[in-house]
Every structure is written in structure tokens, then in C-alpha cells.
C-alpha positions as CSV (number, residue, x, y, z in Angstrom):
1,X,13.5,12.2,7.9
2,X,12.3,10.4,5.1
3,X,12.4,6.5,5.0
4,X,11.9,3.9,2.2
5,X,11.6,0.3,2.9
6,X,14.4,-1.8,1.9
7,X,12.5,-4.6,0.2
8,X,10.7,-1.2,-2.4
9,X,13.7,-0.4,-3.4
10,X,13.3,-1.6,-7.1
11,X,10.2,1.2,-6.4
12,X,12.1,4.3,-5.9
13,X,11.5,7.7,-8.1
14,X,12.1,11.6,-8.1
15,X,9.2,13.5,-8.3
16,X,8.9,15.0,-11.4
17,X,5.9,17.7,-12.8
18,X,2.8,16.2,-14.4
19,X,2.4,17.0,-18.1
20,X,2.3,14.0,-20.4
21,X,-0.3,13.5,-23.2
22,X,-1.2,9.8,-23.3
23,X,-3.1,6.8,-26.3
24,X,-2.4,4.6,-23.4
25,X,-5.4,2.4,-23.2
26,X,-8.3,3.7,-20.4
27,X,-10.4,1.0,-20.0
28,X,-11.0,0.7,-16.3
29,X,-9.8,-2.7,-14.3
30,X,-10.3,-3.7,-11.0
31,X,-7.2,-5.4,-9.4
32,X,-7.3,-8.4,-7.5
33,X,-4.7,-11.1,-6.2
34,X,-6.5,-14.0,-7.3
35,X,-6.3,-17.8,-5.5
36,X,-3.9,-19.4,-8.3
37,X,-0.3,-19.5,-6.7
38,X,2.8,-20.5,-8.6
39,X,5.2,-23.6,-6.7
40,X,6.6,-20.4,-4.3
41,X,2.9,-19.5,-3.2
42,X,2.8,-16.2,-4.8
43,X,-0.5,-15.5,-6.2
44,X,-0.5,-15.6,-10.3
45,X,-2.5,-12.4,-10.6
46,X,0.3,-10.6,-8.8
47,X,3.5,-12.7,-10.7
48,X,1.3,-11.6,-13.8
49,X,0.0,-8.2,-12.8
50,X,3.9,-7.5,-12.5
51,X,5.2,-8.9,-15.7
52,X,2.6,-6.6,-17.1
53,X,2.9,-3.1,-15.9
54,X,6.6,-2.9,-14.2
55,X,7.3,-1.3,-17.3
56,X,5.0,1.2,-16.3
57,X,6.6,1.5,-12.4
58,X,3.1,-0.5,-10.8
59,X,4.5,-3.3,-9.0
60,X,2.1,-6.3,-6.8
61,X,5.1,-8.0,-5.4
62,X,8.8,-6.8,-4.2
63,X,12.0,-8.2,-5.5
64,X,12.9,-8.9,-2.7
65,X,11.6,-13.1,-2.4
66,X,13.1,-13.3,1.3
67,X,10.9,-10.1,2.5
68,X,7.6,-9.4,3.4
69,X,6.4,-6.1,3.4
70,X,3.0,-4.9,5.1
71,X,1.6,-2.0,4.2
72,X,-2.2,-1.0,6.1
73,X,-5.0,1.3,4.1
74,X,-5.6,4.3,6.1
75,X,-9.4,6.0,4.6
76,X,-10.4,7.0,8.3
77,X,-9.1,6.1,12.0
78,X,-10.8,3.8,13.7
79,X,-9.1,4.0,17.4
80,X,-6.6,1.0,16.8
81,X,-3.9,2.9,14.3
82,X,-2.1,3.9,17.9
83,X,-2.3,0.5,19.3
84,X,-0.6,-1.0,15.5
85,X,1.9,1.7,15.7
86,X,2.6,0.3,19.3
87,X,3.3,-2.9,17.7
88,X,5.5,-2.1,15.0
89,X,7.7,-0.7,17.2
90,X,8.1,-3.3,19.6
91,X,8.5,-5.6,16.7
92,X,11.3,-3.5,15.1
93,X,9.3,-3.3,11.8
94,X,8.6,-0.7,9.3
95,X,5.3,-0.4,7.5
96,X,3.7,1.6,4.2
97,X,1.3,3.5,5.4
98,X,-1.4,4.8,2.4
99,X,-3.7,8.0,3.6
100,X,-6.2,9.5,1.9
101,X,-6.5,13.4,2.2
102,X,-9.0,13.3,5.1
103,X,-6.9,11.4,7.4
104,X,-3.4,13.6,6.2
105,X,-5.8,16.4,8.1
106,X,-7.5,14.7,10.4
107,X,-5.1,13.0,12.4
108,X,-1.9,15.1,12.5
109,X,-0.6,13.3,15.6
110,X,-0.4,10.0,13.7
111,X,1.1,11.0,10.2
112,X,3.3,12.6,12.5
113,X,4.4,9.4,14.8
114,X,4.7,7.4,11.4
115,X,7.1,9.6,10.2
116,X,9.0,9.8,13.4
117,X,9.2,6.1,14.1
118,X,10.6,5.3,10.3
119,X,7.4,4.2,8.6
120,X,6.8,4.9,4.7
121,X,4.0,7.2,4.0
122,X,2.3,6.6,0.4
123,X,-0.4,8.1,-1.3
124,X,-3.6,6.8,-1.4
125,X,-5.8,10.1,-3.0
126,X,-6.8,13.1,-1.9
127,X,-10.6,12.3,-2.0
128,X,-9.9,8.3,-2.5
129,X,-11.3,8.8,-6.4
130,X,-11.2,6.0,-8.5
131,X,-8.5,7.2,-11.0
132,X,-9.5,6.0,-14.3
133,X,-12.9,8.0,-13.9
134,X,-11.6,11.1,-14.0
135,X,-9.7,13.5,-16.9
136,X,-6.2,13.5,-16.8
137,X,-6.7,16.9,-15.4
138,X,-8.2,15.8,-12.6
139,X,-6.3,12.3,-12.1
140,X,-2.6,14.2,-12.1
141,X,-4.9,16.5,-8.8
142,X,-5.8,13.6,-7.1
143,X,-2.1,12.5,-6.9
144,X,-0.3,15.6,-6.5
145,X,-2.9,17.8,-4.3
146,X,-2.1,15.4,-1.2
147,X,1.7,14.9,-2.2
148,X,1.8,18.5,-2.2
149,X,-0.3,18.9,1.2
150,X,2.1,16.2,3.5
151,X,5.1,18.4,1.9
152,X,4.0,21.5,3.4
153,X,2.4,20.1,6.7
154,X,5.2,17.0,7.3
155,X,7.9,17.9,5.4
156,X,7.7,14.9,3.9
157,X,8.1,13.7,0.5
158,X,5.5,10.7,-0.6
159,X,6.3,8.5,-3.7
160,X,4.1,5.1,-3.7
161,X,0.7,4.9,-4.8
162,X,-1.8,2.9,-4.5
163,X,-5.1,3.5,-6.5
164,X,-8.2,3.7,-4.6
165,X,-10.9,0.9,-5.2
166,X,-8.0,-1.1,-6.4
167,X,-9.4,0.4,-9.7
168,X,-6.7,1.2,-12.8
169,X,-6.0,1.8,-16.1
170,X,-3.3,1.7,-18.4
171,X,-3.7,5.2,-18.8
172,X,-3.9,6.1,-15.1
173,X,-1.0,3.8,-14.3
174,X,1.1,6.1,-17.0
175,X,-0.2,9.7,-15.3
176,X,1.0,8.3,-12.2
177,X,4.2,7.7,-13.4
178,X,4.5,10.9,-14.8
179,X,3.6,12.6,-11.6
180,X,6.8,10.4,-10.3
181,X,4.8,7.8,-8.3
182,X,5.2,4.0,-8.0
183,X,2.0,2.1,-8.4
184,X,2.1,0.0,-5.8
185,X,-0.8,-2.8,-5.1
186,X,-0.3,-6.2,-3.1
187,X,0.1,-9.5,-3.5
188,X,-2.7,-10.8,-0.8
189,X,-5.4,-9.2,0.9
190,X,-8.4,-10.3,2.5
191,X,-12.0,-9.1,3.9
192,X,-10.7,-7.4,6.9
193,X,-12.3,-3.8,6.7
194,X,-15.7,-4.7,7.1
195,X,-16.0,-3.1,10.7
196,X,-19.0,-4.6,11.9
197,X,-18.2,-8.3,10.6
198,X,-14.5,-9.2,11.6
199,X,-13.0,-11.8,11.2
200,X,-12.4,-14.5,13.7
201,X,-8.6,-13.9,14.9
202,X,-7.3,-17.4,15.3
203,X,-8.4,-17.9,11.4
204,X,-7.4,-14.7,10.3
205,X,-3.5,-15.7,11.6
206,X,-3.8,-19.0,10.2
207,X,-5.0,-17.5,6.5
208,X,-2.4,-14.8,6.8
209,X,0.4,-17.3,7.8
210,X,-0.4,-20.2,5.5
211,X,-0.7,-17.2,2.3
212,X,2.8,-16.0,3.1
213,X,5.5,-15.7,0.5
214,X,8.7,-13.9,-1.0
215,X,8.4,-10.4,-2.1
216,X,4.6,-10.6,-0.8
217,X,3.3,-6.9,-0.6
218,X,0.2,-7.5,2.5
219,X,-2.6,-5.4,2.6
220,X,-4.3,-4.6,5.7
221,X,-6.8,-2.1,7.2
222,X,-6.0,-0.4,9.9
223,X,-9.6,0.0,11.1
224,X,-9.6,-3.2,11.7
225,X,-9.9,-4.9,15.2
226,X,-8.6,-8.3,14.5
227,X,-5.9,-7.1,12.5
228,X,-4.5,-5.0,15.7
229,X,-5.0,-8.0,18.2
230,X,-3.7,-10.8,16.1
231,X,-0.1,-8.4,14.3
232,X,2.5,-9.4,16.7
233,X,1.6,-13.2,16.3
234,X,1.6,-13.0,12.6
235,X,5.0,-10.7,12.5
236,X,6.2,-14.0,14.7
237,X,4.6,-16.5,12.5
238,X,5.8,-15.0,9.1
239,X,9.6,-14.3,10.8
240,X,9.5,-18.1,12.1
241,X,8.9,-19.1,8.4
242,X,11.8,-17.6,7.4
243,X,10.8,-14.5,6.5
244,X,12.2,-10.9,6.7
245,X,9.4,-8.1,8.0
């Protein structure tokens, strides 16, 4: 059965056919959190980013200012997805999980456990194309070829997106909404999908923790190894601030 996260609830949608026309603006923009914060340590870009484009359903941070929600990027498995999943669970916490095409087929087992232990699935793109270099044709077949494909093979009914490359438009965020997605982005992120160059755990919990605030949307990467050692400290850490995860 289908689950949404609590703290996305401002993010909710039907899903409706794709078949707008749009003079939205297409210049291409590539989306970042920025190191400004305002006096509640949410980063500007984000408070900004949101002031923007909620018109447009693409949201960087929840309403929610006593939640956190993490969400992990999932292009390809890297052997630790299992061992996060383990985790979650014994942490009692639900997670967005975005897949690209190639691991909705690849790892059936997985998509499957999400599902069954109550985590989100969103869409991150069939082929993980940069949306606002493509027609409208194409863009709307990114989207809706994979939201089609976890229908038929999970039963399951996707509705948050989040644009691969961290690359958008105006344009692309309003073909999204028409194909009855929520853009969804994050508040922080930080280098931890570099594979081969991880980053140190004890620093990685102290950036993580000391970054934290309300309505924060985290980005992580599931292929990453310090990101599965150090995510039952920093579900402690942000819950001891106060926080709900």
C-alpha cells in the first residue's frame, strides 16, 4: 500500500495526463542550497527557491518546521541500500526514495522492501535526463515512462519528483506539474556520492547535525558508505535536537 510522508503533505497531487502547451521560460538552472541560512538555519536558496516556484508545486523545504525528512538518490545499488533499509526500520523512520529507471528494473527486491516497510517511492527519471534539454515530448516521457513502469511491476503509484542533475526550468517545472508530479529538491546536501573519496564519518555526522533545521528536505546517496555507517547516529542526533524524522 501506498504511503506519503506526513511532513510532504503540502506535496500531494492526483495524477493527471500530460498535455499542456507552455511560454514558461526554458532557460536551464542548476539548483543548489547555498551556505546563507536565515536566524532558523534554513539555507536562503531553499526559503527562496520555495517562495519562487511553490506556485508551480516544486518545493526545497516542508512545512512542516518541527520535521526532518530524508530522502536518498538511488541511480545504481551500491551493496549498502539493504543495510540503510535495515536502519530505517529499526529507527521507526520513513524515507523518499528517488529511482531512476535502471534501478526500478534492476533491483526488484528492494523497490519491493521499500514499499512494504512504508517508505515513499519518487521519481527520479527513466534515463536520469536532464529535463530542460529535452522537447516537451520527450520531458512529459521521462516522467511518465517510469511512473507508468513501477504501476505495472509494484502497483504503486509515484508522485514526487526530483529532476536529475538538480537541473530545471521554469518550463520543466510546469510539464511536471502537468504530468501531476511535485518537484521536490532539498534543503541541504553534501559531497557524499563520490564512491571512491568518502567522507570521513565523524565529520560527516558533525556537518549533518550542526546543518539541521525545520522543514529540512536531506539529500543523501545511498551508494554511499559513510552515509550507511554513520544514519542511526545522525537519526539520534537530529531527534535529540528536537527534531521529528
Amino acid at each position: 500500500m501506498q504511503r506519503i510522508i506526513p511532513a510532504a503533505a503540502v506535496l500531494t497531487a492526483a495524477i493527471v495526463p500530460c498535455s499542456a502547451v507552455y511560454a514558461a521560460d526554458t532557460t536551464k538552472k542548476g539548483y543548489g542550497q547555498g551556505t546563507a541560512v536565515d536566524n532558523t538555519n534554513r539555507p536562503c536558496g531553499a526559503v527562496e527557491f520555495n517562495s519562487r516556484y511553490g506556485g508551480l508545486d516544486a518545493f526545497a523545504l516542508s512545512e512542516d518546521d518541527k520535521r526532518i525528512i530524508i530522502s536518498f538518490d538511488q541511480g545504481y545499488e551500491n551493496g549498502y541500500t539493504e543495510k540503510i533499509l535495515d536502519t530505517l526500520k529499526e529507527k521507526n523512520v520513513s524515507a523518499i526514495f528517488f529511482l531512476t529507471g535502471d534501478y526500478a528494473k534492476k533491483e526488484p527486491e528492494l523497490v519491493k522492501r521499500m514499499i512494504a516497510e512504508g517508505h515513499t517511492l519518487g521519481n527520479h527519471g527513466m534515463t536520469h535526463a536532464s529535463l530542460p534539454t529535452l522537447s516537451d515530448k520527450a520531458a512529459r516521457e521521462e516522467i511518465m515512462s517510469l511512473h507508468n513502469y513501477v504501476i505495472n511491476n509494484y502497483g504503486y503509484q509515484m508522485q514526487y519528483f526530483r529532476p536529475p542533475c538538480g537541473e530545471y526550468s521554469e518550463k520543466a517545472l510546469e510539464i511536471t506539474q502537468d504530468c501531476g508530479y511535485k518537484t521536490l529538491f532539498w534543503s541541504f546536501a553534501y559531497v557524499d556520492w563520490k564512491t571512491n573519496s568518502q567522507p570521513d564519518p565523524d565529520e560527516a555526522l558533525r556537518k549533518l547535525t550542526d546543518s539541521a533545521h525545520g522543514g529540512e528536505i536531506l539529500l543523501l546517496h545511498s551508494v554511499s558508505a559513510t552515509n550507511a555507517q554513520i544514519l542511526g547516529e545522525l537519526i539520534d542526533s537530529l531527534r535529540d535536537k528536537g527534531y521529528t524524522v
